[in-house]
C-alpha positions, -999 to +999 in steps of 0.1 A: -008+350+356-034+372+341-051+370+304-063+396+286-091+380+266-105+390+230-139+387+223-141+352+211-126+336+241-148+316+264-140+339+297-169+326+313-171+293+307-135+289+325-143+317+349-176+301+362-158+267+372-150+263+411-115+275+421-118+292+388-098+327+376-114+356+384-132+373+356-132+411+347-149+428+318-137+457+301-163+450+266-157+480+253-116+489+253-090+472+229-063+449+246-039+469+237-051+499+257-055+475+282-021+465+285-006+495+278-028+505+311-017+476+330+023+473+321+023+510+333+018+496+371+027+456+368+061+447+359+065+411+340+083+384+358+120+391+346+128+357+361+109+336+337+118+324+307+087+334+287+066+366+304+044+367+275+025+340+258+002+338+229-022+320+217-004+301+181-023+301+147-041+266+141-027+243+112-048+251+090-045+292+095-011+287+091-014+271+059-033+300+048-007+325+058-028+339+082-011+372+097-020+387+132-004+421+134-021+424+167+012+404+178+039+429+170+012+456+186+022+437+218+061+437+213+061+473+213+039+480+244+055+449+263+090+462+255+082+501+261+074+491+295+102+461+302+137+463+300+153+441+290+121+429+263+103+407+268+104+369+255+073+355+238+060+318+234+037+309+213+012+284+229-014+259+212-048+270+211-060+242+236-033+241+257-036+282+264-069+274+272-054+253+300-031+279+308-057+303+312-071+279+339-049+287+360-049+323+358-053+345+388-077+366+366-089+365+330-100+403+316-122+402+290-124+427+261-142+440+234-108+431+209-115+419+181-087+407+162-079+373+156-058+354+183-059+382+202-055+365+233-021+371+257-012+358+292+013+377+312+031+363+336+035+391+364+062+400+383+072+412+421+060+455+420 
C-alpha cells in the first residue's frame, strides 16, 4: 500500500517510528499529478475489493455539508488508468491513520485540499 499525503497529514510522525513506511516528499506538486504520474506505471490490485481508500469527513464536517471535490478528481484519474474502475472506501479519519501504518511508503505533498488523503492498494506490474 502507498499514501499519497496532503499537507496536513502527519507523514513524519508515522514515518519516523521503527519498522515504519517509508517517507517521500514531493512539497511542491498536487496529488493529483502525483497520481496521475504514478497510475501511469502501477496498476491497482484488481483482486481487492477496495483499491482505493479515502480518508471519510468527520461528524461534524458532515453535518456541515462539507464537499471535497478533490474526491471525484480521483475517480477520473483512477478510472482513466484502471479498467474495470476502481472501487472506493471511505475510511475513518483514525483508523486511516492506522492504515497508513502499514504502508510500504507514505508520499507527502504540497495538496492542499481538505481530506486529501488516498491510499492505493497496488497491484502485480
Amino acid at each position: 500500500m502507498y499514501v499519497l499525503a496532503d499537507i496536513n497529514f502527519p507523514t513524519h510522525t508515522i514515518c519516523s517510528k521503527e519498522g515504519g513506511p517509508k517517507e517521500y516528499r514531493a512539497d511542491g506538486l498536487s496529488i493529483p499529478v502525483l497520481l496521475d504520474a504514478i497510475l501511469t506505471l502501477m496498476p491497482l490490485d484488481t483482486y481487492s475489493k477496495h483499491q482505493v481508500q479515502l480518508m471519510d469527513k468527520t461528524a461534524s464536517d458532515k453535518a456541515k455539508g462539507l464537499q471535497v471535490p478533490i474526491w471525484e478528481e480521483y475517480r477520473k484519474i483512477c478510472d482513466k488508468h484502471q479498467q474495470p474502475p476502481i472501487n472506493r472506501e471511505m475510511v475513518e479519519r483514525f483508523e486511516f491513520y492506522e492504515k497508513a501504518k502499514k504502508a510500504y511508503a507514505i508520499i507527502h505533498t504540497g495538496e492542499t485540499a481538505a481530506y486529501g488523503n488516498i491510499l492505493l492498494k497496488r497491484g502485480v506490474c
